[in-house]
N, C-alpha and C positions, 0 to 999 in steps of 0.2 A: 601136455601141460594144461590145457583150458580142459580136456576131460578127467582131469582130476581135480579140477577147482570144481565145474559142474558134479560130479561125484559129491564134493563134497559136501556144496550147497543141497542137493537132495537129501544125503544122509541125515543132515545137521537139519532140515527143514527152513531153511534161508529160502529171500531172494522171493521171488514173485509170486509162485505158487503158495506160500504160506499167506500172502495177503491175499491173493483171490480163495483160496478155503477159510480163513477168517469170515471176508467179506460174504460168502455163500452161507453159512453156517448161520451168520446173523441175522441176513434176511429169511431164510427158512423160518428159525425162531422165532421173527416178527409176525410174518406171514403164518404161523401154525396157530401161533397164538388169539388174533382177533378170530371172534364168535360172529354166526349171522344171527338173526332176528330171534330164530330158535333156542341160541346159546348154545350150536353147536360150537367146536371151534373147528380150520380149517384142514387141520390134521386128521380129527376125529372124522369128518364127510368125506375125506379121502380114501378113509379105510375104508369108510362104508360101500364108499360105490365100487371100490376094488373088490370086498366081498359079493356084493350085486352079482357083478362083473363074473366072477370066478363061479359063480355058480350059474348062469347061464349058457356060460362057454362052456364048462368041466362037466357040468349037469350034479 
């Protein structure tokens, strides 16, 4: 019986997990959004240093 309620809430997106990915979602967006001094924004220096990154390890 309760693993069919839980079933259900996950199917349906109910229940706790849908407010903690709200909640994550938003802050990302926040956090991606503001720029540093450059007018990068925090999204865009993340990629960059991943490409860095990937081509030092990768070659």
């Amino acid at each position: 019986m309760w693993n069919d309620k839980k079933i259900d809430l996950i199917a349906n997106e109910e229940g706790q997990n849908r407010a903690k990915k709200t909640l994550a979602v938003t802050t990302a967006k926040k956090v991606n959004q503001k720029q540093d001094k450059n007018g990068f924004n925090y999204a865009r220096k993340t990629r960059m240093r991943c490409d860095v990154w990937a081509l030092t390890v990768c070659g």
